[in-house]
C-alpha positions in Angstrom: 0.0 0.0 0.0 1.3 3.5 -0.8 -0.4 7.3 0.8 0.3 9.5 -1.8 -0.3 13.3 -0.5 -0.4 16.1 -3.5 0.2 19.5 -2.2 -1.0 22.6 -3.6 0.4 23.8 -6.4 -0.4 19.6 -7.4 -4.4 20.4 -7.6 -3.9 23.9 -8.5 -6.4 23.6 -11.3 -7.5 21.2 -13.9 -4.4 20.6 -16.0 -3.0 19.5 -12.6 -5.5 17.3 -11.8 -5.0 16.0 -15.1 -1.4 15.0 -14.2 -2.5 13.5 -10.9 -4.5 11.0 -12.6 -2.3 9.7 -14.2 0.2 9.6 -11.4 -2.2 7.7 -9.5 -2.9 5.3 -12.5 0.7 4.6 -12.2 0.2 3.3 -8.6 -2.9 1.6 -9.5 -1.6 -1.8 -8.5 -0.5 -0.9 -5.0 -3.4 -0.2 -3.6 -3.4 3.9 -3.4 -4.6 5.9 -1.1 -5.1 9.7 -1.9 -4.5 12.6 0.4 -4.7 16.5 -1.2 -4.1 19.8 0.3 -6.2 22.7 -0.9 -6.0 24.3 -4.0 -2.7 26.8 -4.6 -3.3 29.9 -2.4 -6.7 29.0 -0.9 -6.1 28.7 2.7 -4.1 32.2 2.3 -7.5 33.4 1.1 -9.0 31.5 3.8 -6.9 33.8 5.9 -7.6 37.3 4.5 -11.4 36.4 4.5 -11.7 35.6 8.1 -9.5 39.4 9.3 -12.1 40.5 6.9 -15.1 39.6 8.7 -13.6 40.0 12.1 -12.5 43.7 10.9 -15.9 44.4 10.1 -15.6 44.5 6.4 -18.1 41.5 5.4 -18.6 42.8 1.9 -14.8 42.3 1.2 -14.9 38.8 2.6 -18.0 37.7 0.8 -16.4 39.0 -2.4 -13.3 37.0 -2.2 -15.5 33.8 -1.2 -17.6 34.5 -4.3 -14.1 34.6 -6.3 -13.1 31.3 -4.6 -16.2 29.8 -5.4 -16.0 30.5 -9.3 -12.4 29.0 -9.5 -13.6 25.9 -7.5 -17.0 25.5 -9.9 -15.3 26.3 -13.5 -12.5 23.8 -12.5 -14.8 20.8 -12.0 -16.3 21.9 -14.9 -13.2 21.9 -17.0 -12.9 18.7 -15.4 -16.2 16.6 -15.2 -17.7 18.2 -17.9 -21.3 19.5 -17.8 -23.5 15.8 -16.9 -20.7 14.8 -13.9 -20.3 18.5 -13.1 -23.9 18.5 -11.8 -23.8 15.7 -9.9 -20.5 17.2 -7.4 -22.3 20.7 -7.8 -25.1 20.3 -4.8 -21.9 19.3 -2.5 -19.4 22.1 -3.6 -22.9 24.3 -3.1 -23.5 23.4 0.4 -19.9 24.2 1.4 -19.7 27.1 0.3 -23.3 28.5 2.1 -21.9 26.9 5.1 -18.8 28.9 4.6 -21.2 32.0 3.5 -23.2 31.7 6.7 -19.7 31.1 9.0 -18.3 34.5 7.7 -21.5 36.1 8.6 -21.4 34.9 11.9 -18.0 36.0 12.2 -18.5 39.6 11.2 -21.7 39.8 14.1 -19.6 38.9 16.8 -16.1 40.3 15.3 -13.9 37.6 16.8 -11.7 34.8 15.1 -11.0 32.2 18.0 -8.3 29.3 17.5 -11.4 26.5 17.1 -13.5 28.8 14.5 -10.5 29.4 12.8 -9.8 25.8 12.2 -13.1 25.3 10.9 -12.6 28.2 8.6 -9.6 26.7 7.1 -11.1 23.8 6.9 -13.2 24.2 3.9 -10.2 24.4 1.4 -9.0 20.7 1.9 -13.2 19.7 2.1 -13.4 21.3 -1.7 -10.6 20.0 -2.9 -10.6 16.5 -2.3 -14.3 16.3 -3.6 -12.9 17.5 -6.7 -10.2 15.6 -7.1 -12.1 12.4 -5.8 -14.5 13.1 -8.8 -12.0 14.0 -11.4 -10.4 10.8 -10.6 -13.7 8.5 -10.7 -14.3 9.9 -13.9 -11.2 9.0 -16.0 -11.4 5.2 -14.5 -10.1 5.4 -11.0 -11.9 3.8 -8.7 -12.5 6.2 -5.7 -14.1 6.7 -2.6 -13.9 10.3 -1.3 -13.2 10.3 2.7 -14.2 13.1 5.3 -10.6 13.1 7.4 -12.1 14.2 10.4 -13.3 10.4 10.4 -10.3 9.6 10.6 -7.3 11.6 12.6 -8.5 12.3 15.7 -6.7 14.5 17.4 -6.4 16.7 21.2 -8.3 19.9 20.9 -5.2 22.3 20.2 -6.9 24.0 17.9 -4.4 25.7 14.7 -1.5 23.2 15.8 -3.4 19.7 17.3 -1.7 16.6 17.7 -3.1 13.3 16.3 -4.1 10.6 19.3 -1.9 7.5 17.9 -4.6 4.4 19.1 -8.2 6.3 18.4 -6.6 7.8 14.5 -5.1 4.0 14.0 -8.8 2.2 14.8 -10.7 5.4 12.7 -8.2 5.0 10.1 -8.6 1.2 9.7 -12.5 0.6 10.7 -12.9 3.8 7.7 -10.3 2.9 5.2 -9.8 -1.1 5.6 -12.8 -1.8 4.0 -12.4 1.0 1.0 -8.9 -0.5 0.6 -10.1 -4.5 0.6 -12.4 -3.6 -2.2 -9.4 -2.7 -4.4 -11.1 1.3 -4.3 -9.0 4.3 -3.8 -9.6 6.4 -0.8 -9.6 10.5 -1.3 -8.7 12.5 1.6 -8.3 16.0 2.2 -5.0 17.1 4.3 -4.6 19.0 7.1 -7.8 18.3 8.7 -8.7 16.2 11.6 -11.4 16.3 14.3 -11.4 15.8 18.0 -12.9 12.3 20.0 -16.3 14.8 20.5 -15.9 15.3 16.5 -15.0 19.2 16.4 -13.2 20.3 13.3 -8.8 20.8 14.1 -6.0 21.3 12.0 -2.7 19.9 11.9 -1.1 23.3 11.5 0.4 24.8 8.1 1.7 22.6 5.7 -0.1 19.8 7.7 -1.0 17.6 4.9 2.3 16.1 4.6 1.4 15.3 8.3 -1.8 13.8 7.5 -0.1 11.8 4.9 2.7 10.2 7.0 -0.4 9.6 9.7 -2.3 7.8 7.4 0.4 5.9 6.2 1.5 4.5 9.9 -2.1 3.6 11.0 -2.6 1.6 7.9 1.3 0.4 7.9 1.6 1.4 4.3 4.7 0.3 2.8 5.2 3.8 1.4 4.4 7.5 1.9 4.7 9.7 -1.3 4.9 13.4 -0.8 4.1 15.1 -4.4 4.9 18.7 -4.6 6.6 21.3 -7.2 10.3 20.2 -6.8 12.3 17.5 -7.8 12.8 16.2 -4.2 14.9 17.6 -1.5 18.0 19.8 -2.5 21.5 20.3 -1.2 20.3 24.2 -1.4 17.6 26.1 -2.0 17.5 26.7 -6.3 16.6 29.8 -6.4 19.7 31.0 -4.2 21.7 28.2 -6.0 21.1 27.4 -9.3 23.6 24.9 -9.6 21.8 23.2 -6.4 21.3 19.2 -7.3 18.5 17.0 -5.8 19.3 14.5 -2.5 18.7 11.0 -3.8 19.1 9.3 -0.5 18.8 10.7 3.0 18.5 9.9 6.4 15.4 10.8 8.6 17.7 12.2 10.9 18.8 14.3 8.5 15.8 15.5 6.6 13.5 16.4 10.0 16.7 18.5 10.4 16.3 20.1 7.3 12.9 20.4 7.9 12.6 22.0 10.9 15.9 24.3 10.3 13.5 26.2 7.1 13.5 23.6 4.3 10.2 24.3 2.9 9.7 20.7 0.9 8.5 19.1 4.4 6.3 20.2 7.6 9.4 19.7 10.3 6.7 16.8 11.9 6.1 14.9 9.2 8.5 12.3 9.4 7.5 11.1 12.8 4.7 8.9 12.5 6.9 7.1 9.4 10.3 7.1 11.6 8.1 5.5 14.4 6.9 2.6 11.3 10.4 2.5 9.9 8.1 3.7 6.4 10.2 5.0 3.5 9.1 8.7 2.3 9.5 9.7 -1.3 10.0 13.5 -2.0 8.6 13.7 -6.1 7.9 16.3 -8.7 4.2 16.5 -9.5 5.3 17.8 -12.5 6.9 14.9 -13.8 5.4 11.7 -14.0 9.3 9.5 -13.9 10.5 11.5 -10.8 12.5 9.7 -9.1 12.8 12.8 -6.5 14.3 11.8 -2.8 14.3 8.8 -0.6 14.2 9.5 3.1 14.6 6.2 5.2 16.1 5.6 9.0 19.8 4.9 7.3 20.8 6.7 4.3 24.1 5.8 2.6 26.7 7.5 3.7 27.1 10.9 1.3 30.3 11.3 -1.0 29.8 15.2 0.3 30.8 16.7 3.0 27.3 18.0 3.9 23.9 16.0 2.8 22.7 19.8 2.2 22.4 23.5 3.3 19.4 25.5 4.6 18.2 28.8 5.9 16.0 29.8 8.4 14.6 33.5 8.2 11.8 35.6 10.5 14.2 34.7 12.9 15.1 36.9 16.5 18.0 37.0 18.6 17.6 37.7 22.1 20.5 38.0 24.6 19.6 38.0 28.0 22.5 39.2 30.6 22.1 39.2 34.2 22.1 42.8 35.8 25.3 43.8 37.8 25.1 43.7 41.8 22.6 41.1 41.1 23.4 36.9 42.1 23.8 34.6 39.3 22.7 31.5 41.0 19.5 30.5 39.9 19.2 33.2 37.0 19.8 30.3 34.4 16.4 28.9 35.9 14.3 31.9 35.9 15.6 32.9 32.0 13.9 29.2 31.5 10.7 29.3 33.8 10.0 32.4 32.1 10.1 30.9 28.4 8.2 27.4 29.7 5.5 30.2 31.1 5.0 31.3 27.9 5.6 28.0 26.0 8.0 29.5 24.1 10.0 27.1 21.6 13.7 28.3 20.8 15.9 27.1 17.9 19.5 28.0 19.3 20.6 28.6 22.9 24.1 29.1 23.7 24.8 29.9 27.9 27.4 31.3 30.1 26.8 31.9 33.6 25.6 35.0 33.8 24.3 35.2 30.1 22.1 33.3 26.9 21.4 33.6 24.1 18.1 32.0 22.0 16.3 32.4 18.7 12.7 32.4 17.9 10.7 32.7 15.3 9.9 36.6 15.0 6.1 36.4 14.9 6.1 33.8 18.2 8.4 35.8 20.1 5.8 37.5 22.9 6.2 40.9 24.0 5.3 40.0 27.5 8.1 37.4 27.5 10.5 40.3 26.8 8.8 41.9 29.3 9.3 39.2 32.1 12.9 38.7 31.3 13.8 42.4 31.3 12.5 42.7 35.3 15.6 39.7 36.1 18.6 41.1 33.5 19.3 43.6 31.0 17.5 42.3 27.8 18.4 43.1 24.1 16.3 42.0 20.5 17.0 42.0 17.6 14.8 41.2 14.5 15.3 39.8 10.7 17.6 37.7 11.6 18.1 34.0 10.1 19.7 30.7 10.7 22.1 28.7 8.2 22.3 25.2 9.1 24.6 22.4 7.4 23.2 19.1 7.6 24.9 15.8 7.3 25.6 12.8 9.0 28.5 12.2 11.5 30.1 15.3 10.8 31.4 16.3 14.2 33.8 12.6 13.7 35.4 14.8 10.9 38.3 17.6 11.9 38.1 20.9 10.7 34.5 20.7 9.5 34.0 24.1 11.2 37.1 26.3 10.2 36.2 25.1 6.8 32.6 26.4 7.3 33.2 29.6 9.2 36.6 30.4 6.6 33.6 30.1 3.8 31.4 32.5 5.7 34.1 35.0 6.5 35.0 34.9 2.3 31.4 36.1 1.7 32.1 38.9 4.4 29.3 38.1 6.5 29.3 38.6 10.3 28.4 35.4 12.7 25.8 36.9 15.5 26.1 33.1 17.4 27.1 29.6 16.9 25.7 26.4 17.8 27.5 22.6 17.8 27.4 20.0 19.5 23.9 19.7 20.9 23.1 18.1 17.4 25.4 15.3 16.0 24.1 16.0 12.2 24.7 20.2 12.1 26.8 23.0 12.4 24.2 26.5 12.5 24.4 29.6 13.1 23.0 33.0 13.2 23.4 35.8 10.9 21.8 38.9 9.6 18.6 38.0 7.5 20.0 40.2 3.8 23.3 38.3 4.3 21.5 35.0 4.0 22.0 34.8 0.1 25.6 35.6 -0.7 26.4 32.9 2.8 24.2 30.1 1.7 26.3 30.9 -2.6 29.8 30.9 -0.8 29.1 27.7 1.2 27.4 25.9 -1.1 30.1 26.6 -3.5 32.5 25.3 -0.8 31.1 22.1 -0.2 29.2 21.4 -3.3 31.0 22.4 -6.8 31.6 19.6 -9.0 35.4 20.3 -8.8 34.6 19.3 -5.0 32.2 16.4 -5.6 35.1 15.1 -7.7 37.7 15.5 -5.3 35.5 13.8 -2.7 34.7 10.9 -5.0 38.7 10.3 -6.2 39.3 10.0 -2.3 36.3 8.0 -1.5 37.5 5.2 -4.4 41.2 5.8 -2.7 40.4 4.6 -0.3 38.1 1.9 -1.1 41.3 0.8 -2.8 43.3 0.6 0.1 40.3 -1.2 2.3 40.4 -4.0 -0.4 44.2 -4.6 0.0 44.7 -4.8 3.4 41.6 -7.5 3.3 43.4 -9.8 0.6 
């Protein structure tokens, strides 16, 4: 069995659709099953419509809905054609009143909480995989379109909630088994979930991928497919690095790294429910039907290159927290972190002294009140647009000089280091630098560690010695 998830710009409109067909066709023989995000840009729109109604502006938010209902309609019609078109019309229909009458209800009482917004949202993944169940059914495909908040069930964190690993994997069985036994192909919609008392969640942003790996552990699918508009994970990002060459093989380890350290091909939680199943995840190009893309599994071969691949962060603040003169340092490490557990805040970096640390968070998490706090126990400094670069590979810290190569590469591009971090992680070297400097340090390193003339180089000593391995064992 194989979960195949197609992100947005996958289902962005019909000739897409088209595509994913045929990419399911492909898989035909091991047993499918379908999970779709929203259309491209939809939950963004989703967004602006709800601070519409909140804001008081109703008009504007029923204007944008009426937009999002036209693209919706004339793509199952480009689609199904006119006869099928009909018979998915009086579902898309009722969706969208319900979403009419939601917005309305939003702009009386002019307030968006976490649970409303959730069901908001959730209306873009409901649309889509309704048409994409249908487009599919008509072109041959057997399918079965599946509500997912029959499925996932989750804790009631509403924006960011937490799948509850027995009740999804008994939902997910008793709802899909029986699709699956029938040789039918399940469509899901991504990102959505519900709680035990059924109450519409989300999985958080680019939680479809999430869904997908989910799915694919409660069922113990043999495979988890994560379609999107790249050709798999890349040593950089292409549009900083054009010469930047797809990952064929890497680690889990090594790609939750990546993910969570700003490599936008993944949701950072993806990977867990398919590291706990030991389930091989393919990173592929919706836009080509032979991609072979990435393969992520618990043990990667070991890479040729230095680094598996480079990644960068951004939205990112650094906030250095000293302790006040006159005033005793024992126990000021412990208030710095009581304050941040008070206001759940979740760092990337730390680095500590004893009277001083350091941590980054992501700009729009870090709360003013948390400054606030910290300022009344030591003298307090922020600063904004900052970013991360992180170098991901395995076993790196086993190799000497890794990190005068890195930091001699940085200081080439003449870019100043605000804070280090190594050794916490076993897999990366990151650190901290000014947000507009993040394109010339990310060219400089990847040329560094990357260039063919250094992928040769690596490859004549990796075959050295190879070499010398098979002589000493004669």
């Amino acid at each position: 069995m194989v979960v195949m998830k197609f992100g947005g710009t996958s289902v962005q409109d019909a000739t897409a659709i088209e595509r994913v067909a045929e990419i399911v066709r492909s898989r035909h023989d091991q047993h499918p099953v379908v999970v779709v995000s929203a259309f491209a840009k939809v939950t963004d729109q989703l967004v602006l419509m709800g601070q519409q109604a909140v804001a008081g502006d109703c008009d504007a938010a029923l204007q944008l809905l009426g937009m999002l209902q036209k693209r919706h309609f004339d793509t199952a019609q480009q689609l199904l054609g006119a006869a099928e078109g009909r018979k998915i019309n009086g579902k898309l229909e009722a969706t969208f009143a319900h979403a009419d009458a939601f917005l309305r209800g939003l702009a009386a009482i002019r307030e968006l909480s976490p649970r409303s917004s959730d069901q908001l949202l959730s209306f873009g993944e409901l649309l889509s995989s309704e048409i994409v169940a249908a487009a599919l059914a008509v072109r041959g495909l057997d399918t079965v379109w599946v509500d997912s908040r029959k499925c996932i069930v989750t804790n009631a964190r509403y924006t960011q909630a937490l799948p509850l690993a027995e009740e999804t994997r008994k939902q997910t069985q008793d709802k899909l088994g029986a699709i699956i036994a029938k040789s039918k192909i399940p469509v899901m919609g991504g990102f959505i979930a519900a709680t035990a008392e059924g109450v519409t969640t989300t999985l958080g942003r680019g939680g479809s991928d999430f869904s997908a790996a989910i799915v694919g552990a409660a069922l113990d699918a043999d495979s988890i497919e994560i379609w999107t508009d790249v050709e798999g994970m890349m040593t950089a990002d292409p549009r900083l690095c054009p010469d930047a060459r797809t990952i064929r093989e890497i680690s889990f380890n090594e790609a939750a790294e990546l993910a969570y350290f700003g490599a936008k091909v993944l949701h950072p939680a993806t990977l867990l429910p398919a590291i706990q199943q030991d389930i091989p995840v393919f990173v592929l190009n919706s836009g080509n039907l032979k991609s072979k893309g990435t393969r992520i599994t618990a043990r990667a071969p070991r890479s040729r290159d230095t680094f598996r691949a480079i990644t960068a962060k951004t939205g990112v603040s650094l906030v250095n927290v000293v302790a006040s003169r006159g005033v005793m340092v024992h126990g000021f490490l412990r208030s710095v972190f009581e304050a941040l557990d008070r206001y759940a805040a979740s760092v990337d970096l730390v680095a500590i002294s004893e009277v001083s640390m350091s941590f980054t968070m992501d700009s729009k998490r870090l709360p003013t009140a948390l400054i606030s706090e910290l300022e009344r126990i030591a003298d307090v400094t922020c600063e904004g647009q900052q970013a991360i670069v992180c170098l991901v590979g395995e076993d790196i810290h086993g190799k000497p000089g890794i990190a005068a190569s890195v930091f001699d590469a940085v200081a080439a591009a003449e870019v100043n280091i605000r804070m280090i971090s190594q050794g916490a992680s076993e897999i990366n070297i990151s650190f901290v630098i000014q947000e507009n400097d993040v394109p010339k340090a990310v060219r400089q390193l990847h040329a560094r560690f990357f260039s063919p003339a250094v992928v040769a180089q690596a490859a004549a000593a990796s075959g050295k010695r190879t070499g010398k391995i098979r002589k000493a064992t004669r």
